[in-house]
N, C-alpha and C positions, 0 to 999 in steps of 0.2 A: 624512239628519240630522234634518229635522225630524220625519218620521214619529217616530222615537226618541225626541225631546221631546213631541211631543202626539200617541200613538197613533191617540187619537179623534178627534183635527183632520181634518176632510175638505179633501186637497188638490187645485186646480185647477190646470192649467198652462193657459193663457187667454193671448191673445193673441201666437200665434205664426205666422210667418212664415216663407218662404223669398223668394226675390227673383233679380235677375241675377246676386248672386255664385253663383247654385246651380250646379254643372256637372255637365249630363249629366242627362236623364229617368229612366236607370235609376240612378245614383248617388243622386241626391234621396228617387226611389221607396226606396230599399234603406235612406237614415240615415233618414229619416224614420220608416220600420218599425220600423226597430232604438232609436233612439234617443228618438223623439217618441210613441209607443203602447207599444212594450215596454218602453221605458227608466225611461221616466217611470210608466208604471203600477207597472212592479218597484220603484220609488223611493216609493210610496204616492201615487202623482196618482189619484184617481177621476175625472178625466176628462180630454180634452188639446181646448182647441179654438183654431182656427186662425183668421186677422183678416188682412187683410180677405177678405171671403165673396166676392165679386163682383165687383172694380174694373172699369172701362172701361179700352181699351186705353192709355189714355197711365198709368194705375194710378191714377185718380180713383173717385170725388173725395177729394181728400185734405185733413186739418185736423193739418196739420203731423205728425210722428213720419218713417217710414218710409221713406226717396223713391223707392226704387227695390226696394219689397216686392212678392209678388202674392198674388192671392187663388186662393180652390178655382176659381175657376174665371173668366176673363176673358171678359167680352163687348165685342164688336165694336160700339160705337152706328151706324155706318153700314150692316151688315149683318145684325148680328144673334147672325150666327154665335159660338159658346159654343165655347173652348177651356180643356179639361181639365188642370189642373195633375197634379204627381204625387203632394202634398200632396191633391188628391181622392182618387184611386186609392188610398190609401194607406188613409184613412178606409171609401172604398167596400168595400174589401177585408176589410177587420175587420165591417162593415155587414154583408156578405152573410150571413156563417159566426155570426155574434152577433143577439139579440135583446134590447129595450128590456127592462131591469133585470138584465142578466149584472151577473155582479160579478168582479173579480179576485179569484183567492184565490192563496197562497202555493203555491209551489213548494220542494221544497228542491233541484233539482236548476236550476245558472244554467249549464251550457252552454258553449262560447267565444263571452266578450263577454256572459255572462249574459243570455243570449236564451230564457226559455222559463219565459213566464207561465201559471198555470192561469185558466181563466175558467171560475165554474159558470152553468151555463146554467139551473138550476133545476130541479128534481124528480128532482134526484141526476146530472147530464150533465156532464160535463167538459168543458171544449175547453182543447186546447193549442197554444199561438200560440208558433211556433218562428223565428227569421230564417234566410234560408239565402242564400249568395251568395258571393263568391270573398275577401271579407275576409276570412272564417272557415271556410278549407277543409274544415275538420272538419264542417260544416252545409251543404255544398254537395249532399246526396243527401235524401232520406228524413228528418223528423226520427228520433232517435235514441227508442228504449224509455224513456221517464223514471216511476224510482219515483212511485207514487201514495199 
């Protein structure tokens, strides 16, 4: 809706979150893709970033909002030890396949569930970012041939 009123308006989606309601690593991993990177880029976001980055185990330090949010990734202050959300992975995963200045470009073809962003990679590369997973039996294989 908004992209519609201000084509040229660069939109961020900025300060998001998952937390203890999330259930299940691969459920979070799977809306997270679908909804918070594909979702939101096919909606016109130029970027999706996630808050808090690091918490400590008890999800500090905190200055009020969120109580029971996490971050990309939690550290242990008694150990150390770094536990990976799937709100990382999810970033990680787009990270690998993507490089610093891809841009989303239009698709006409949205899929079940409208899943299937183009990103150019620069000096003519496409990539196409598909969701696939048992929500949408149809994208449970192979992405599908989509017109270019």
């Amino acid at each position: 809706m908004l992209r519609s009123r201000a084509p040229n308006l660069a939109q961020y989606l900025t300060e998001c979150s998952s937390g203890s309601w999330s259930k299940g690593f691969g459920d979070c991993l799977r809306w997270n893709a679908q909804n918070m990177l594909i979702g939101a880029t096919r909606s016109g976001a130029a970027t999706v970033a996630y808050w808090n980055v690091a918490p400590d185990e008890t999800g500090g330090p905190k200055l009020g909002g969120c109580p029971s949010c996490r971050g990309l990734v939690t550290i242990d202050r008694r150990t150390g030890n770094v536990k990976y959300s799937p709100e990382h992975h999810t970033l990680g995963q787009l990270a690998m396949i993507t490089d610093p200045g891809a841009v989303r470009v239009d698709t006409p073809w949205s899929g079940p569930g409208g899943l299937a962003p183009r990103v150019s990679l620069g000096e003519g590369t496409l990539l196409l970012i598909c969701g696939r997973g048992p929500r949408h039996p149809a994208m449970s294989g192979p992405c599908p041939m989509v017109p270019w």
